[in-house]
LUMKOLRO-23334 format. One record per residue: x, y, z of N, C-alpha, C in turn. Coordinates in steps of 0.001 Angstrom, whole numbers, plus 500000, padded with zeros to 6 digits. Atoms other than C-alpha are relative to their C-alpha. Last residue first. Layout:
REM residues N
XYZXYZXYZ/...
END
This chain:
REM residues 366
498703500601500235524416508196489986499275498349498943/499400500712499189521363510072490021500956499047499188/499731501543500713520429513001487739500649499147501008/501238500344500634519425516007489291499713498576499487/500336500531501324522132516508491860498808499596499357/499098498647500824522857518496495015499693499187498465/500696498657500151520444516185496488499797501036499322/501281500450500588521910512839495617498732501277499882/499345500484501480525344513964496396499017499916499408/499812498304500237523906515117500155500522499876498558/501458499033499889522634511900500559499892501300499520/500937500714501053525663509681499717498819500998499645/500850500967499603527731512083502123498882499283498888/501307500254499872530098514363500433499595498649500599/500345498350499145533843514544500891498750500092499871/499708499102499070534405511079500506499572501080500906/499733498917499939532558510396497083500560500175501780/500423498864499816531284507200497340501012500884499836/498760499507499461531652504307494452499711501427500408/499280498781500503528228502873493844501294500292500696/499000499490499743526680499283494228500399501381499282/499531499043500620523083497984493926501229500646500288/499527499183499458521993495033495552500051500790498861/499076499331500848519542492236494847500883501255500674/499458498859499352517054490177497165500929500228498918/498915500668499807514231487746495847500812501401500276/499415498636500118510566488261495239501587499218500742/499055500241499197508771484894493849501241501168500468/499440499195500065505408485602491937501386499596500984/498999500367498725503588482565490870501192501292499865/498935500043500624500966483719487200500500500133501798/499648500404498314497855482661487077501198499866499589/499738501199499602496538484775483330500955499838501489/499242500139498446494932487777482705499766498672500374/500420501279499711493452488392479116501193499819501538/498784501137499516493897492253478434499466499318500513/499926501125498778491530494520476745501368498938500039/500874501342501032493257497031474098500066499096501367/499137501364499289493761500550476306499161498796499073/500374501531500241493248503784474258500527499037500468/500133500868501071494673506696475432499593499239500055/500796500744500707493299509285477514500439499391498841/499485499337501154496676510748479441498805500156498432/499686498713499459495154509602482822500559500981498716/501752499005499531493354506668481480500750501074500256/501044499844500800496567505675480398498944500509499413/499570498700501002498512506141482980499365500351498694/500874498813499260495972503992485096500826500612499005/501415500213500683496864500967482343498972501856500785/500346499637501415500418501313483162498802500168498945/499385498908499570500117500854486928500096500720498300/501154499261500005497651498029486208500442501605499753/498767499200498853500295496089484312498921501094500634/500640498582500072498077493537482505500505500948501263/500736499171501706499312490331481443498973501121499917/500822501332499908500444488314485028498493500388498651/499545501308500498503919489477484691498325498875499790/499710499885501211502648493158484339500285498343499608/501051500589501207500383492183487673500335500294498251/499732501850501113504013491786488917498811499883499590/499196500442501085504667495387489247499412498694499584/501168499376501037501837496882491709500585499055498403/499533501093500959504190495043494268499050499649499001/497943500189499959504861497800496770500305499010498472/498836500220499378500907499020496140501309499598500005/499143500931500391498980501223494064501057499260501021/498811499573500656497333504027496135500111498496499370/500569498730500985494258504516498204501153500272499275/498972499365500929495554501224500200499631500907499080/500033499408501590493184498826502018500968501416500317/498728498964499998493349496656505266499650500476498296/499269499877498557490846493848506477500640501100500173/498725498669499725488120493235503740500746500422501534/499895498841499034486274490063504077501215501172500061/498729499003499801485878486923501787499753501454500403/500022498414500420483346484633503083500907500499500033/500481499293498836483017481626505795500364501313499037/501005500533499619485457478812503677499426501537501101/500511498733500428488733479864501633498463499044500035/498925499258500682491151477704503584499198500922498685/498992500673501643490415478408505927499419498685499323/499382501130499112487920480417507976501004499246498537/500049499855498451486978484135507162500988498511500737/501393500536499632488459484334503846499811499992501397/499686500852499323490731487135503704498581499391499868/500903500478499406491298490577502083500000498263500243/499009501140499407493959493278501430498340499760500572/500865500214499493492584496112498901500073498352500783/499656501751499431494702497724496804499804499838501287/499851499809498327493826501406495186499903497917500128/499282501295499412494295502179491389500009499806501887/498952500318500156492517505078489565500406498573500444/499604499507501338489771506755491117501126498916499649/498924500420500594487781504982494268499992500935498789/499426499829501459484317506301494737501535500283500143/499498498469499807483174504857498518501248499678498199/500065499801498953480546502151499172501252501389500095/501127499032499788479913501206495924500191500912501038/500667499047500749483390500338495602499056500743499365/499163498932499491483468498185498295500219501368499021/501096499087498896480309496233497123501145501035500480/501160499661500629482310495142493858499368501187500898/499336498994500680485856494435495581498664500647499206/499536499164499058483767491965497649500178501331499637/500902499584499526482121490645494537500145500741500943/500812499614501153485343489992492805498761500981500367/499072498655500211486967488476495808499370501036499043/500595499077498949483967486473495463500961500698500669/500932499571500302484945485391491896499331500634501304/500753500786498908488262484544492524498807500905499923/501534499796499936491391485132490327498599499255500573/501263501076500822494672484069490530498861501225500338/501458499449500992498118485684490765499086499272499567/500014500937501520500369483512493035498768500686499957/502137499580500574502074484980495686499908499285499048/500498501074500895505833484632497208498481499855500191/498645500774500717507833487443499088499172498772498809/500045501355500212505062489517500579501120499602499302/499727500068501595505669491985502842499914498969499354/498915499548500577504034491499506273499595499884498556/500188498997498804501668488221507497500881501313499225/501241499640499480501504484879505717499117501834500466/500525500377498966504835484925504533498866500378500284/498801499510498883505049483371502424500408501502499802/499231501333500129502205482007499996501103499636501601/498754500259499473499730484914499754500591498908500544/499760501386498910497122484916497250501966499970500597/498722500600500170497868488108494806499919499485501082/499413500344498680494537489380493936501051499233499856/499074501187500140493776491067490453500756499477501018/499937500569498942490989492655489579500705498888500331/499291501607499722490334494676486247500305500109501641/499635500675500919487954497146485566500795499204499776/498269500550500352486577497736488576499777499792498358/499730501756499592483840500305488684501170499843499978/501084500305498930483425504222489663500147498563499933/502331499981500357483930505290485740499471499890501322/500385498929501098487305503143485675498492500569500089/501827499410499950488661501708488961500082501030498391/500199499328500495492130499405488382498235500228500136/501361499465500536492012497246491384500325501253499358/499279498365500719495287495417492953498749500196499583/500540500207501297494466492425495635499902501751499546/499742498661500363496717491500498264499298500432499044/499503499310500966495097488191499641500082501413499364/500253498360500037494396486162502264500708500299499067/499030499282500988493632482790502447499941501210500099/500070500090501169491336482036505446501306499824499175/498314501186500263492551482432509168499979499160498919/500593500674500927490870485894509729500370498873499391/499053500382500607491674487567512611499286499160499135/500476501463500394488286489546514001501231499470499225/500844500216500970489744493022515107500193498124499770/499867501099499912491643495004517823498518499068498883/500987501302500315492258497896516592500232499229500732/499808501153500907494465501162517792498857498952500055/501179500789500404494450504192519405500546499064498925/501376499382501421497620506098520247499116498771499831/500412501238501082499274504897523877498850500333499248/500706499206500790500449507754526371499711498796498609/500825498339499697501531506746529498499158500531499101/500334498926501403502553503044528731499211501318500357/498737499189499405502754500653532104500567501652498749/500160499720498071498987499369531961501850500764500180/500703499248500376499434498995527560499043500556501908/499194498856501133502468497120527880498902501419500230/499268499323499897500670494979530508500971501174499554/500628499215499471497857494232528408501040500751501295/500467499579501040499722493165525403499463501275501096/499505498874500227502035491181527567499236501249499030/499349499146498834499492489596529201500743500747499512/500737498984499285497323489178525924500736500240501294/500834500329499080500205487442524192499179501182501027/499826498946498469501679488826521336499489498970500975/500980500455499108502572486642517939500318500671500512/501533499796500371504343488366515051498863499853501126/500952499910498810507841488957515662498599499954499925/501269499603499722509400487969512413498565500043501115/499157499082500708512774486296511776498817501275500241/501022499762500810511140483789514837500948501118499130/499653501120500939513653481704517067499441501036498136/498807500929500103514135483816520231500506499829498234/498472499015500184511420486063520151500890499433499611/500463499015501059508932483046519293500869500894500283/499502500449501048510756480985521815499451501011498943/498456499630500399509745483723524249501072499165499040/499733498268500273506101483969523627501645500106500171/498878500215499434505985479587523731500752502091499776/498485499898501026502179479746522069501365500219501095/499284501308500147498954479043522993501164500360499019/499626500406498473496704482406523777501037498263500131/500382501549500310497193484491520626500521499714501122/500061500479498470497150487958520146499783498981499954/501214500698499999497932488315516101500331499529501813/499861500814499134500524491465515724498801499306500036/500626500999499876500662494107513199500360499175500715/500727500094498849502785497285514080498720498633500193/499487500095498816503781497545510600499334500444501231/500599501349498687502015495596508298500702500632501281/498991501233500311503437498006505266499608498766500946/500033500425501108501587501089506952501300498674499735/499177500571500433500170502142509573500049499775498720/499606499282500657497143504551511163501689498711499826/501108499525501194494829502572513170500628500719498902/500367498094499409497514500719515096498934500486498810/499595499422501153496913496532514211499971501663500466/499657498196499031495890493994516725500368500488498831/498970499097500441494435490574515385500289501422500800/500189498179499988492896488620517788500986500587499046/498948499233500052493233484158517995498999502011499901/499801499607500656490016482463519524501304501037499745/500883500999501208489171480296521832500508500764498708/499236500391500484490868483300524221499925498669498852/498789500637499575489464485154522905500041499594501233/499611501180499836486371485634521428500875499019500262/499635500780501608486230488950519527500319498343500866/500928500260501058483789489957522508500584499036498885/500775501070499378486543489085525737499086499766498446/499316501319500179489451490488523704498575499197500276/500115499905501709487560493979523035500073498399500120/501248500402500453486334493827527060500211499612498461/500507501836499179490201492825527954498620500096499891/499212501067500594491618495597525710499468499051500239/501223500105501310488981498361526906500389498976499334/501278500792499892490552497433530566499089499829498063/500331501283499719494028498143529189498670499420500120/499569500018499067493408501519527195500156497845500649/498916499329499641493443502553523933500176499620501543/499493500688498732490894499810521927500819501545499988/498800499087499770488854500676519054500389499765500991/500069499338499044486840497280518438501096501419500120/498776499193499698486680495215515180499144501033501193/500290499162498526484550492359513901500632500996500738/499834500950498736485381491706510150499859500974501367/498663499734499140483477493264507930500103499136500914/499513500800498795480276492779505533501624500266500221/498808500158500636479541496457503474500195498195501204/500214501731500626476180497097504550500666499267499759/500727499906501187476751501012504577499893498470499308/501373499119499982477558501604508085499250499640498469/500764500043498632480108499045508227498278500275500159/500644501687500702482006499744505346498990499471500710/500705499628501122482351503646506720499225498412498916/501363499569499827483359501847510239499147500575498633/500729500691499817485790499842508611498909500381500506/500071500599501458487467502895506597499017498692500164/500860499093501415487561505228509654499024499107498934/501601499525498648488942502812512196499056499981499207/500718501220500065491542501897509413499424499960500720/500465500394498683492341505247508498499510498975500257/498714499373499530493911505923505114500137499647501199/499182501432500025490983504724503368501597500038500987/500659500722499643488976507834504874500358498393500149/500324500035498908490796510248504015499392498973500661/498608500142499554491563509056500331500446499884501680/499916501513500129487712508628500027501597499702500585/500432500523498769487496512395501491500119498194499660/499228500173498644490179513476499105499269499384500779/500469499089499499489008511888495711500476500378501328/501362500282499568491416508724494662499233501983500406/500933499493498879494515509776493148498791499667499949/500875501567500066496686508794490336499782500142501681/499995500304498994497594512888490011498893498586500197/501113500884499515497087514361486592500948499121500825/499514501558498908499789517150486367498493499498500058/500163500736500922497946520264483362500652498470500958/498745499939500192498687522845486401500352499104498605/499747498543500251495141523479487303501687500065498699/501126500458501761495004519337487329499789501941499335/499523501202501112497695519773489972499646500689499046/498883499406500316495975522374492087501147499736498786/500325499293500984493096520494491809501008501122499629/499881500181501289494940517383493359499178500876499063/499550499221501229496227519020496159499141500037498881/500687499023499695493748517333498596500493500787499623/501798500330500384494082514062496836499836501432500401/500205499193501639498038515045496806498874499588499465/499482498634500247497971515025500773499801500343498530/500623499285499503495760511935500913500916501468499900/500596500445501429498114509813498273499045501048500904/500003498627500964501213511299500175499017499655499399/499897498291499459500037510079503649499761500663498732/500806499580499801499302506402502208499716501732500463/500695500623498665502156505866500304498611500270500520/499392501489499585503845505554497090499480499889501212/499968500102498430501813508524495359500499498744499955/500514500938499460502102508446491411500497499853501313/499668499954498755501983512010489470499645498480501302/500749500970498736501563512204486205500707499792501143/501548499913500759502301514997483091499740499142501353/500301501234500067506242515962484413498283500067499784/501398500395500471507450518779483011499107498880499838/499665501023500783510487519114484590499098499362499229/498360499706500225510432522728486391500120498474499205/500184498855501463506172522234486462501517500553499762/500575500651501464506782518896488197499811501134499026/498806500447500649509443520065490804499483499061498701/498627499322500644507386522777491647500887499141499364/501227499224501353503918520989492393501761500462498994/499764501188500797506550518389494577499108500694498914/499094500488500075507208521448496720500147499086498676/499194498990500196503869522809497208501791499639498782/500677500128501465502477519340497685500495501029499514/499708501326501278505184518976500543499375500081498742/499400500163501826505160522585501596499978498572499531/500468499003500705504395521933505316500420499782499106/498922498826499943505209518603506344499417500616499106/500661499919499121502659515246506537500700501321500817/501540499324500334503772514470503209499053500614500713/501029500873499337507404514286504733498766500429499201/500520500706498536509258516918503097499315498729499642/500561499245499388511510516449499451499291500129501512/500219500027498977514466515351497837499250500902500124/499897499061499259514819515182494459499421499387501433/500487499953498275515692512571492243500297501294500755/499633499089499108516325512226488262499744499803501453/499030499066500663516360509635485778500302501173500686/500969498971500532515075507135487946501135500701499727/500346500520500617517634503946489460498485501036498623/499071500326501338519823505200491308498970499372499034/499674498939500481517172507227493286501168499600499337/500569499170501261515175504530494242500614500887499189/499360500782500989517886503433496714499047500079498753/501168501524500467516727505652498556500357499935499087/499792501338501225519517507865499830499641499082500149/498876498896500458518686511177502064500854498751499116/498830500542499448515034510365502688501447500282499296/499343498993498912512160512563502224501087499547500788/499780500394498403511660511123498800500378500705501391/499641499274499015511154512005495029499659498943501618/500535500588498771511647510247491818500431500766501242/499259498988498990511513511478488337499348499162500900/500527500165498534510844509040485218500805500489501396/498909499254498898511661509983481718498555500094501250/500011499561498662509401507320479648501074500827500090/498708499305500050508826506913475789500457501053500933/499649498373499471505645505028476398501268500187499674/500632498852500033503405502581474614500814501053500098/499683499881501511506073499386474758499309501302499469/501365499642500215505807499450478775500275500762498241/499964501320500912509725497938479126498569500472499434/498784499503500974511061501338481360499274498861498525/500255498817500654507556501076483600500944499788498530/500990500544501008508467497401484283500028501220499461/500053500623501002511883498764485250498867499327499278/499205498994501557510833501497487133500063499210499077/500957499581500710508339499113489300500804501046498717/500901500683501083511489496430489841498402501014499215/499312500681501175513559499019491118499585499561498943/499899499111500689510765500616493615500990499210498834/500560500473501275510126497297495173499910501087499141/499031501193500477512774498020498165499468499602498768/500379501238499960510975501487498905500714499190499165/499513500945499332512770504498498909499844498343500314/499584500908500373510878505844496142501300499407500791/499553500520499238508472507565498203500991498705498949/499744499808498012506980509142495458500932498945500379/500552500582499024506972508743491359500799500471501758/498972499758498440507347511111489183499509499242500763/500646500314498474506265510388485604500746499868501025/498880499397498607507116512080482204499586499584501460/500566499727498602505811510917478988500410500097501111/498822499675498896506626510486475365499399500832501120/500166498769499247504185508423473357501091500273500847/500204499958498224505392505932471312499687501326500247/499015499034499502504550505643467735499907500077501521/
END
């Protein structure tokens, strides 16, 4: 018999929201109604869930407030963060929640805090044995040109990265051999910097937030998903990236790797994970030579939590699970080539309302 179950997911503006409803909708266990909230005024999430509300920023008063209300008015049982803000805001809800009978696929708050920050998160790996790649806090020019001199540049490429991002944005690899204005020119994807302009930007800039500069890693790298049960993994499932290197991914291939494995091992000694968190890592030299090394992690499920359903164990459906306590029958996880591709969605507007304001005033989306 199916279970009938109610889940709200966040930030469903995102472009891979579609495809995670629809695995959800196919998950043979459940007899889903799925709510989706956002602080945007039409995400395209919201044709596609049975309801949508609009709510703040996670980083806005009332947001947990807000999203508490629109689960005890629809009785939703789970609660799945889409980003990094809301997974630390409803970590530091989440007894409020669990007061409320809502289980919240949440890490603890200070782990949530902590992954959230990529200063934070490599120094806590750091301190506790964890191997990392080399990283400097940088904010000003001169601290730029001692960070550059240690990580070995110019001999060596530099990643840059702001300490607080998300999706890759603001990533850039400093690199001293390259044509910096063909790259504008030609590239769909600004990626390379050059240390003059890097360090000029950051000499004519008044007020410039802290950011990395860190050991680039020119391995394989890979997105890798982690159901935690108990404190361990229970499954582990990296998604080797194909294209593009850098950014969202478009083409992966689900495999498995035994010192990925081990990585993902010592990192979750090192701070108690709940649930699902994804964990971006790299061999040091290529093409998987010099150790795999954590670079970027995720206290949440990420954009493309979906295709470990194609690769025989949906993790996102396996945390609901645990969260409701049913029984999960092991799953065999096979290498499975992911290829993301573009789609649209069409509606006929309304005139006198704005898309956004239609989507508001309403429970049910178009």
């Amino acid at each position: 018999m199916r279970r009938k179950l109610h889940v709200l997911l966040t930030s469903v503006g995102g472009l891979g929201v579609p495809k995670l409803v629809e695995s959800l909708r196919t998950e043979a266990d459940f007899d889903l109604t799925i709510t989706g909230v956002d602080a945007g005024t039409d995400p395209i999430g919201a044709h596609f869930v049975d309801s949508y509300f609009r709510v703040p920023y996670a980083s806005e008063a009332g947001y947990a407030e807000t999203l508490l209300d629109v689960c005890r008015k629809g009785g939703v049982e789970i609660v799945v963060p889409g980003s990094d803000g809301e997974a630390v805001a409803l970590a530091q809800a989440e007894p409020t929640f669990a007061a409320a009978g809502i289980r919240v696929l949440c890490s603890p708050y200070e782990t949530a805090r902590v992954a959230a920050n990529k200063y934070r998160f490599m120094c806590h790996l750091r301190d506790r044995g964890v191997p990392v790649p080399a990283f400097h806090l940088v904010r000003t020019a001169s601290d730029a040109e001692a960070a550059l001199g240690q990580l070995g540049f110019p001999e060596r490429p530099v990643a840059f990265k702001p300490v607080d991002s998300a999706g890759a944005r603001g990533f850039r690899i400093v690199c001293s051999e390259f044509d910096e204005l063909r790259h504008i020119l030609h590239s769909k994807k600004e990626v390379l910097l050059s240390a003059a302009r890097l360090l000029r930007l950051l000499e004519e800039s008044p007020d410039v937030p802290e950011f990395l500069l860190m050991e680039y890693l020119q391995g394989d790298s890979f997105s890798t998903e982690v159901l935690v049960r108990d404190g361990r993994a229970a499954y582990i499932i990296p998604q080797r990236r194909v294209v593009p290197q850098h950014g969202s991914i478009e083409v992966a291939v689900l495999e498995q790797d035994v010192e990925i494995d081990r990585c993902v091992d010592r990192i979750l000694a090192a701070l108690p994970f709940r649930y699902l968190v994804n964990i971006d890592v790299a061999f040091r030299r290529a093409p998987r030579e010099g150790g795999v090394l954590p670079y970027d992690i995720n206290p949440r499920p990420s954009a493309i939590v979906s295709a470990t359903k194609a690769a025989g164990c949906f993790l996102l459906a396996e945390a609901a699970r645990d969260a409701v306590g049913m029984k999960s029958i092991p799953k065999r996880l096979r290498p499975t080539r992911m290829a993301r591709y573009w789609n649209e969605h069409y509606a006929v507007e309304d005139r006198g309302t704005s898309p956004g304001e239609q989507l508001v005033a309403s429970e049910s989306a178009p």
